[in-house]
N, C-alpha and C positions, 0 to 999 in steps of 0.2 A: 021174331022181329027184334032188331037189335033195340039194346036201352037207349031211345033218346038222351036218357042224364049222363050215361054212360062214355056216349060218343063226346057229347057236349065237352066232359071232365077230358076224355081223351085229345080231342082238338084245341080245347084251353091250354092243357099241358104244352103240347107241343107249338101253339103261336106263344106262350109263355115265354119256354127257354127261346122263341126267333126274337120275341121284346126284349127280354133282359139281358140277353149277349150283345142284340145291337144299342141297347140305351146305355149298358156296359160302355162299350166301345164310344157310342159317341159321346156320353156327357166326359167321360175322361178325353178326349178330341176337345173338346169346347172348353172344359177347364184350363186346359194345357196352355190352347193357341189363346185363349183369356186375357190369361195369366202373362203369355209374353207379347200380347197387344198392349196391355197394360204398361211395359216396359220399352215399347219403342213409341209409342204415345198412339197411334192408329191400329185399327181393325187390321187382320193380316186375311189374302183370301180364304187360307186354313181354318181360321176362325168363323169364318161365314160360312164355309161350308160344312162345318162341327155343329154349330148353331140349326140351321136349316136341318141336319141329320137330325140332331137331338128333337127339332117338335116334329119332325117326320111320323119320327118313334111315337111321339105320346097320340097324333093322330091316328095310326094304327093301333093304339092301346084301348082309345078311344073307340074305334069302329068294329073293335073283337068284341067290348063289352056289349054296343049297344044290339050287337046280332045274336051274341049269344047267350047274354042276359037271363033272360026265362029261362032257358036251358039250365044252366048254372046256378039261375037261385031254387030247383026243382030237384038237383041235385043236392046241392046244400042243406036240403031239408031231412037226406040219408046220409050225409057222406061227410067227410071229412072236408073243412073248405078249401078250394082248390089253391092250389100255391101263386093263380095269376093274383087274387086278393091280394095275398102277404106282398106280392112284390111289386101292384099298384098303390100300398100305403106306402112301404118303401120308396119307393120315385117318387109317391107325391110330398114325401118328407124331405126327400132328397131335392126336390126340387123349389121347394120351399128354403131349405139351407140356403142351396146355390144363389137363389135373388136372394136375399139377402146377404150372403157373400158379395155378390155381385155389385149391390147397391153401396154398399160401403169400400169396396174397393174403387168403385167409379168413383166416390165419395170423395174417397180421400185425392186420386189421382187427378180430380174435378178441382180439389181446391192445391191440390201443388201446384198446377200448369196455371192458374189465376194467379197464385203469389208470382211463379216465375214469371208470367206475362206483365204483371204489375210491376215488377223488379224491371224488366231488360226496356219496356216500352216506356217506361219515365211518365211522370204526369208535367204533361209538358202545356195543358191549359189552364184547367180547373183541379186548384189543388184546395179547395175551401176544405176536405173533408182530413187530407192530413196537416192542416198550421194549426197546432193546436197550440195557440197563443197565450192558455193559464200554465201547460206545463213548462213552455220556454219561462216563464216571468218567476217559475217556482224550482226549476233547476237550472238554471242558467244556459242552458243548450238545448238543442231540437237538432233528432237525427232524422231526415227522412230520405228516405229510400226511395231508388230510382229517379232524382231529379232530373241527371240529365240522361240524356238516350243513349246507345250504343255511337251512333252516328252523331251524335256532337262531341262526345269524348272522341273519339277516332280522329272528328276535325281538328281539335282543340290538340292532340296530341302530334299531328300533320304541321298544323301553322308550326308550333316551337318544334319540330324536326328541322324543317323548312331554314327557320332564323338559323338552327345552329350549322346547319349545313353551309349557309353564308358567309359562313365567322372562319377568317384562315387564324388559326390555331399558330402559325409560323412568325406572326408577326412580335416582334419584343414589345416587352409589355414595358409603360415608361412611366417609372417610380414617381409618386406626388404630384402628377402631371395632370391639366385639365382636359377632357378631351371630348371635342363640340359633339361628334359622331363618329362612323365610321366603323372599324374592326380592329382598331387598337384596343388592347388591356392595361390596366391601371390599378397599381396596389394601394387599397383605402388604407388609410391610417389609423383607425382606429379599432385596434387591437385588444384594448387594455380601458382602465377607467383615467388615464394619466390626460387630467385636464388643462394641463400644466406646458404638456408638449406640442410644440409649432406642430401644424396641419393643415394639409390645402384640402378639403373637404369635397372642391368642387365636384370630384365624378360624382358622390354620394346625393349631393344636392342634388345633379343635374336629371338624376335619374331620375327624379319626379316626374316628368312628362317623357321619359323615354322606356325603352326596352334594353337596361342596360344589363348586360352576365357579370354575376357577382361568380368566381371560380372559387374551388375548396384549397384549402394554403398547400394541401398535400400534394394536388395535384402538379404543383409548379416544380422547375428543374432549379434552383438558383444559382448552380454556377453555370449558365446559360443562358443569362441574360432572364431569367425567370419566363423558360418557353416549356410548355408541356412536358413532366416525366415519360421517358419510353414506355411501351406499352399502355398509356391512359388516353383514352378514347375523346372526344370531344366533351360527349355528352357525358363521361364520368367527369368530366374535370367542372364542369357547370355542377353548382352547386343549387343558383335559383336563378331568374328574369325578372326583372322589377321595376318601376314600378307604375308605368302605365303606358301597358300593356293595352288596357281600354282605349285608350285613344288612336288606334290605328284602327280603318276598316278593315274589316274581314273576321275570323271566326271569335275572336275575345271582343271584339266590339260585339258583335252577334250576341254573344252568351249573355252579357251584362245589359244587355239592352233587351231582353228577351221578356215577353210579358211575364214569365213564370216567377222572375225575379223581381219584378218590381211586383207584382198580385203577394209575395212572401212577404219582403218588408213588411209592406203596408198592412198586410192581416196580421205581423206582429206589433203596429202598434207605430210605425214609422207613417208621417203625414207626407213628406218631401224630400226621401232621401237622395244623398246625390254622392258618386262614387269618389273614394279621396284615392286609393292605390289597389292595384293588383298586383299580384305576386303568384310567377307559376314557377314549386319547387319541384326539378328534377330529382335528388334523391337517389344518386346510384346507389346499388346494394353496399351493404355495411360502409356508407357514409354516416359522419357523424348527426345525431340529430339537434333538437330545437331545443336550450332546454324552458325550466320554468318559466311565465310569463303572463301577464297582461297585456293585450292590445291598445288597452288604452295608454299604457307606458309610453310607446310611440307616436299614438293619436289619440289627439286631447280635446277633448269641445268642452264649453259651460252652456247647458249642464251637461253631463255626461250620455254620447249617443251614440258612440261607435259600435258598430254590431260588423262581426265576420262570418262571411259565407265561404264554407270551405269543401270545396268541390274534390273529391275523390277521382283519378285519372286511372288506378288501378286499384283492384283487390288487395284490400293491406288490413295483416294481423299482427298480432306481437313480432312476429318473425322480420318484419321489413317495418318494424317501427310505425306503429300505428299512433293516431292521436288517443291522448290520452289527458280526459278534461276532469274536474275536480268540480261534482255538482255543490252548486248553493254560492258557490266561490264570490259570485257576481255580485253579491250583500255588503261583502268587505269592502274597505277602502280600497283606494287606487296606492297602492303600496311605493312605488317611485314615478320618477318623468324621466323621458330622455328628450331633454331641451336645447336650445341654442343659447348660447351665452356672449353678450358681448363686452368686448372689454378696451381698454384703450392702453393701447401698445408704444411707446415712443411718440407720444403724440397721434396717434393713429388709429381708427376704432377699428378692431380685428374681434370677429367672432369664431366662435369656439362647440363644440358637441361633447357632452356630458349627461351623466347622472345624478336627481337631483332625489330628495325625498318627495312623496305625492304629492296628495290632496292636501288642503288646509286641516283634514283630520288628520292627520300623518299620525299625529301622538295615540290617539287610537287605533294606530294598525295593529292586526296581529301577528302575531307570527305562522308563518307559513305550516300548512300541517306535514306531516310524513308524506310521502310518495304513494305510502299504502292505500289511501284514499283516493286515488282516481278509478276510475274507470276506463279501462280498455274499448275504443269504439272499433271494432273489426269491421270497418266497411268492407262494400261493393263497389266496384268502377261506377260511377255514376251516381252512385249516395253524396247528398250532400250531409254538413252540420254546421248547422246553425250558432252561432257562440255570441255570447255577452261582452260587449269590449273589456268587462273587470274580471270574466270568467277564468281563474289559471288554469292554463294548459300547456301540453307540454309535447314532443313524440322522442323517444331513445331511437339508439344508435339502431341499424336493422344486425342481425343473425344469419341471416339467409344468403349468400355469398349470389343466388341467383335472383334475387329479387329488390326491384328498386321501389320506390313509392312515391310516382310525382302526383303533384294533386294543382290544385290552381283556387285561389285566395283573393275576394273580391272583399274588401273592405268598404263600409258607408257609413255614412253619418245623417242625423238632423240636418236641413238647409240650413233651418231658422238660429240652427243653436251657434254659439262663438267659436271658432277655429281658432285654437290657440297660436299668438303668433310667435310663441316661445317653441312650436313643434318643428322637427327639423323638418319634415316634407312640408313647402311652401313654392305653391303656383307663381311662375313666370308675371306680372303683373297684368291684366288684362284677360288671363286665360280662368274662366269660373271651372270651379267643379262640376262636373258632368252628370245633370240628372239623369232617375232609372225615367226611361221612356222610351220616343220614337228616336230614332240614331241622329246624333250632331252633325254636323259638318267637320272631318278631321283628316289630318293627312294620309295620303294614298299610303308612305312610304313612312316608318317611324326610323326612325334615329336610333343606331345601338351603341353600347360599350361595352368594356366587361374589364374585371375588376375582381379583387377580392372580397370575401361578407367582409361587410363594415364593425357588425356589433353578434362575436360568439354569445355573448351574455343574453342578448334579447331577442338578433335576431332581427334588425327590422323586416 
């Protein structure tokens, strides 16, 4: 009569090598198709069905022990232990790696696709958990990531396509000349710090309440009447749109009026703020950039409350001139103003735009530090930063021959506090600053101009 232990050892063996050639086979199937589920972000059916093999396997590993069992531990008692043992500690170590592999790779791939979902979907309600209100007040900036959505950058980058696409480019641009609206260009005067020389200021003014195109100097022909260089495109020769932009319905009224932007302010500390100027800078590739600066230079309240929101419209690193802010900065004095000066001409009061020293503490400014101290902020399309109106900042020229950097720049202030009436942006008489809230009443249709930057130096 044959050895029951015998047969037992012989049948073990041989469902052995069927277990471990196909658990072989399929945990290396499972791993594989895992591995590159993991890499296109879903399950692949290859995967499912590597998976379903592999506990096939351990079910049939499962129902050899529990019949053969006796047999085998009766053996074991003469014999040498049969090789299915070694190769069920095996598997079950093996499989033990695997979840844990498994768990940590989910792990991580769990928390990529959360940051990128957190990144691309913008917290566009409830942002209470990233304002974090002591670190703005202790570095003078707040970067957070994914303010705005895919789909309002898109809009936002649509409306000013839209303007420039309106704008004929062929028209002569008419030196020192005022101009109410329309699609004329107009060279701003002020070049230089020379306070000295006659200047009709008006486009610069006017553009307070409109959407007027400030052009880069390079991009102009001058002995053609100052009409577009050949080969430069519209949108290269647009330098920025300014500066209220707010005040027309449609996608920049949207944005500034959007609860996500007034819930910001006010968690850092603003009671009523209300919008003084936008500014959306296009930024062709290797356009010159912004340099040194204070925003409060421009805009000035007592006491001091201008804060800038500066919306990212594309991905930008050092390469295409990224901003570049100088934390603590925001402690220092207000180092100069750029003010309105009036003065009486021939019997006649004529006003004037210049540079003046700051604050009443002027005498304790300091001196600027090196360049080496900023920080490089390399956003994301839809990242905003948050800035201190004293905060210096700055972004250099871009490197990148393919990459341009427009971004869009909502400026605000205190209600309560005083609007200096020495600043050169100053509302039409009658027309208030525009609280963050429910949308105004504003024209369907804004008014444009375009022109040359007023102020290399700062920059309004």
């Amino acid at each position: 009569m044959p050895d029951p232990a015998a047969m037992a050892c012989v049948s073990a063996n041989g469902v052995a090598r069927h277990v471990r050639s196909t658990l072989r086979d399929a945990v290396g199937d499972y791993i594989g198709s895992y591995a590159s589920s993991c890499l296109v972000g879903a399950a692949s059916p290859a995967s499912s069905r590597a998976q379903r093999t592999f506990h096939t396997c351990l079910e049939q590993e499962s129902r050899f022990v529990s019949r053969f069992g006796p047999a085998i531990s009766v053996a074991s008692a003469s014999r040498v232990q049969p090789p299915l043992y070694i190769w069920r500690r095996r598997c079950f170590c093996l499989l033990l790696w695997f979840q844990h592999a498994q768990a940590r790779v989910a792990g991580s791939v769990s928390e990529i696709s959360k940051q990128q979902h957190e990144h691309n979907a913008g917290h566009t309600v409830d942002m209470q958990d990233e304002v974090d209100a002591d670190l703005f007040w202790k570095q003078g900036y707040l970067w957070i990531r994914g303010f705005a959505s895919a789909k309002e950058v898109a809009s936002l980058r649509s409306a000013m396509s839209n303007m420039i696409d309106r704008w004929d480019p062929t028209t002569v641009i008419l030196r020192n000349m005022s101009l109410p609206s329309g699609t004329h260009a107009s060279v701003s005067p002020l070049q230089n710090h020379d306070v000295d020389a006659e200047h009709d200021y008006s486009f610069l003014l006017e553009s307070a309440t409109k959407g007027s195109f400030f052009l880069e100097p390079e991009a102009l022909d001058l002995q053609s009447d100052g009409l577009l260089r050949p080969n430069i495109s519209k949108r290269q020769a647009v330098r920025k749109v300014a500066h209220g932009l707010h005040m027309m319905k449609g996608p920049f009224q949207d944005y500034v009026q959007s609860h996500k932007l007034a819930h910001l302010c006010r968690s850092l500390g603003w009671r009523s703020p209300v919008i003084v100027q936008t500014v959306y800078r296009l930024a062709s590739p290797l356009a010159p950039g912004v340099s040194r600066h204070q925003d409060s230079t421009t805009l000035f309240t007592e006491p001091p409350s201008v804060m800038a929101v500066w919306l990212a419209l594309e991905n930008v690193t050092e390469t295409n001139g990224c901003l570049q802010v100088r934390g603590g900065s925001h402690r220092e004095p207000i180092r100069e103003r750029f003010t309105r000066r009036h003065h009486m001409t021939d019997g006649r009061n004529t006003m004037k735009l210049g540079f003046s020293s700051g604050s009443s503490s002027s005498s304790s400014v300091t001196l600027p530090s090196p360049e080496t101290n900023f920080s490089c902020l390399e956003t994301f399309s839809g990242d905003a930063v948050v800035m201190h109106g004293a905060l210096e900042h700055f972004s250099a020229a871009g490197t990148d021959a393919g990459r341009s950097r427009e971004s869009l720049q909502v400026h605000v202030v205190e209600e309560v506090a005083t609007w200096s009436p020495e600043n050169w942006l100053q509302y039409p008489a009658g027309i208030p600053f525009m609280p963050l809230g429910p949308p105004l009443d504003a024209p369907a249709k804004l008014s444009s101009s375009v022109g040359i930057p007023s102020v290399p130096h700062g920059d309004l």
